[in-house]
C-alpha positions as CSV (number, residue, x, y, z in Angstrom):
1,X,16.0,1.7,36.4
2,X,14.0,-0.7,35.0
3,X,10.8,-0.1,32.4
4,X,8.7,-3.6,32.0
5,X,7.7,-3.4,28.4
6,X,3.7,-4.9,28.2
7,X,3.4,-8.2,26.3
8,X,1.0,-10.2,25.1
9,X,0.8,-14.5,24.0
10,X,2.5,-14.2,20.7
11,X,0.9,-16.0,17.4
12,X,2.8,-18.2,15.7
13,X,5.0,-16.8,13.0
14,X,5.3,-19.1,9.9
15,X,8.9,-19.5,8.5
16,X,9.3,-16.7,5.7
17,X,10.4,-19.4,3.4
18,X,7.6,-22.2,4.2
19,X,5.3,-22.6,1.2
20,X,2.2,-23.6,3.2
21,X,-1.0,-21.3,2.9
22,X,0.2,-19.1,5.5
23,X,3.5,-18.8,4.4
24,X,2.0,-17.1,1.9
25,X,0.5,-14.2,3.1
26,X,4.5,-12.9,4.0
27,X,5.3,-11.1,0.7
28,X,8.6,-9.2,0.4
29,X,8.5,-5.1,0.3
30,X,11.9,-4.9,0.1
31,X,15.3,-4.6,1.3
32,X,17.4,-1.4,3.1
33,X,20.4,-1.6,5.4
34,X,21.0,-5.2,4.9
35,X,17.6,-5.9,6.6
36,X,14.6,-7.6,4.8
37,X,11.4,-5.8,4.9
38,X,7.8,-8.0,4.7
39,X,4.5,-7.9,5.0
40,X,2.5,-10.1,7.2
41,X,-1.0,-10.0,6.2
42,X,-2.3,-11.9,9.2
43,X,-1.2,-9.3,11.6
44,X,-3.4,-6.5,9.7
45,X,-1.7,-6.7,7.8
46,X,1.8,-5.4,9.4
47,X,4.9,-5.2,8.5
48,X,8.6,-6.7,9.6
49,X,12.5,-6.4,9.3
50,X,14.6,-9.2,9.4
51,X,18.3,-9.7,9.5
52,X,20.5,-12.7,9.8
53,X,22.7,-11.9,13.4
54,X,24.8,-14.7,11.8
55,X,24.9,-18.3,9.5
56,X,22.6,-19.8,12.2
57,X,20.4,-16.9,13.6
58,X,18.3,-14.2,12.5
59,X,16.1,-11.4,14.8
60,X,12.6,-9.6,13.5
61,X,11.1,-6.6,14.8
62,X,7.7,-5.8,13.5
63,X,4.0,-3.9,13.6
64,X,1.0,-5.9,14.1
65,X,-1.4,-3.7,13.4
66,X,-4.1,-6.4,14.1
67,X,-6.5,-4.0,17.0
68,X,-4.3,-1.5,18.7
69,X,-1.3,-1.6,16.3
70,X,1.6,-2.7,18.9
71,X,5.3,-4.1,18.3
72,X,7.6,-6.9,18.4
73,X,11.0,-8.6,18.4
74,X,11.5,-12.0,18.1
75,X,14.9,-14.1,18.0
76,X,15.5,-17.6,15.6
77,X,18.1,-20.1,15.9
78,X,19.0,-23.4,13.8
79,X,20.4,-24.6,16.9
80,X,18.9,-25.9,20.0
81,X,17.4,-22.6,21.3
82,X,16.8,-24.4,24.8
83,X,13.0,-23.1,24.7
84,X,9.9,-25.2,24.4
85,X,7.1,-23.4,22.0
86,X,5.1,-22.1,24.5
87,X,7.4,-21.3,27.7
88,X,7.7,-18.6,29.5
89,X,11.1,-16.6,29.3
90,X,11.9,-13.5,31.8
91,X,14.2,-11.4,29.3
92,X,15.8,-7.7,29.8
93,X,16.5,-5.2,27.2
94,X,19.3,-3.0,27.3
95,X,19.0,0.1,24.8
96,X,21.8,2.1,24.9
97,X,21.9,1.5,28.8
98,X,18.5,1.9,29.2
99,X,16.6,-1.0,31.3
100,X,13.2,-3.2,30.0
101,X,11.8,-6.3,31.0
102,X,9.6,-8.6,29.8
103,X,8.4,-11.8,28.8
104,X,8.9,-13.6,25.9
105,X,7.2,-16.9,24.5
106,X,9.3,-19.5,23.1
107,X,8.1,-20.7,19.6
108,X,9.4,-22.8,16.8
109,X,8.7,-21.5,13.4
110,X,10.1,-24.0,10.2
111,X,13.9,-25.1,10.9
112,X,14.0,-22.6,13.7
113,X,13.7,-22.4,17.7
114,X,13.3,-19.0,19.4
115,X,11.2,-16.5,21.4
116,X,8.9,-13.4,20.5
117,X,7.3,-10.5,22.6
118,X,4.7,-8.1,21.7
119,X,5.2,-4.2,23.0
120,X,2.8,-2.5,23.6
121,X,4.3,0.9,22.1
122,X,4.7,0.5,18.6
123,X,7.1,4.1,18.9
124,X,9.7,1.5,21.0
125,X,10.5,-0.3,17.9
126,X,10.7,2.6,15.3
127,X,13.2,4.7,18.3
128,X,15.0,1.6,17.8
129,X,16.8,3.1,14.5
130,X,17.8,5.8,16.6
131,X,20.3,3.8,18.7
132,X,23.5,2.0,18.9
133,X,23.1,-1.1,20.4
134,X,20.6,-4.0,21.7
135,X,21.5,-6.3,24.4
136,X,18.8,-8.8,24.8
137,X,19.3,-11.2,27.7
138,X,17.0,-14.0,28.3
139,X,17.1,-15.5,31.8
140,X,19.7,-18.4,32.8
141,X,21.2,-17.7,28.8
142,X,24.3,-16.0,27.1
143,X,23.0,-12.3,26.2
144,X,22.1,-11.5,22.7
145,X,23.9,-7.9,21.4
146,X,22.4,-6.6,18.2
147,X,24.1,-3.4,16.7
148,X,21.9,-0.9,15.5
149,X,24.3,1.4,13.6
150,X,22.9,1.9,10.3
151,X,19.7,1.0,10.8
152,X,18.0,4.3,10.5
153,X,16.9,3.4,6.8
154,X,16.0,-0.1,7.4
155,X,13.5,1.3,10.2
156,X,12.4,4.5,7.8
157,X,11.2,1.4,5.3
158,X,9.7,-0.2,8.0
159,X,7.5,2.7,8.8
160,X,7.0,3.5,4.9
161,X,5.9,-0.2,4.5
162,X,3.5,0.2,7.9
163,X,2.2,3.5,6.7
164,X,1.5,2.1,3.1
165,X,-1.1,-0.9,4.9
């Protein structure tokens, strides 16, 4: 069965490492798990995790807290990520064999191509840390698995750093 997750038109999301004015409202909370906690004062300021999936990738899952506080993951790639800043993407997401859908918007952020997509259920990201595995799988492309294992503290300083906004 299948649960479509609510979205919304994503804002762009400066590179963490950019040193432009916006790059510098991302400040560094701190680090747990091997995941990278900041805070994103444009979105309410709200808080992220990020973790490199690899030399050439990284994902974020976050809190805007900008209105009705609501989540999202996003996905960045050095390499050609096959998505024009603006498109439309269907994706599913398998949790632990559990089905949602959803839409994600491709967007470019410094050195990086990718997607993001805002859900609507803020809860969805911090369960996350209570889970094995993430399979994301963007249409017409190779699916994306992200182990959870371990991530339980990552997501507990995720929610600290939310908490302390």
């Amino acid at each position: 069965m299948q649960t479509h997750v609510s979205i919304g038109i994503a804002l762009a999301i400066a590179a963490l490492t950019a040193t432009d004015a916006a790059a510098q409202a991302v400040t560094k909370y701190g680090s747990e798990a091997g995941w990278d906690i900041f805070v994103k004062d444009n979105m309410g300021p709200g808080c992220l995790v990020a973790k490199k999936i690899s030399a050439d990738a990284q994902v974020e899952m976050g809190i805007s807290a900008t209105g009705e506080k609501k989540g999202y993951i996003a996905l960045y790639t050095k390499k050609d990520a096959a998505v024009a800043a603006g498109e439309k993407v269907s994706v599913i997401f398998d949790v632990d064999g559990q089905k949602f859908s959803g839409e994600a918007t491709g967007q470019q952020i410094e050195g990086m191509d990718g997607a993001f997509l805002w859900v609507n259920n803020p809860d969805f990201i911090y369960d996350l840390a209570k889970k094995n595995a993430l399979t994301i799988s963007p249409a017409g492309r190779d699916p994306i698995v992200l182990s959870l294992k371990g991530t339980d503290a990552a997501f507990m300083a995720l929610r600290a750093c939310q908490d302390a906004q």
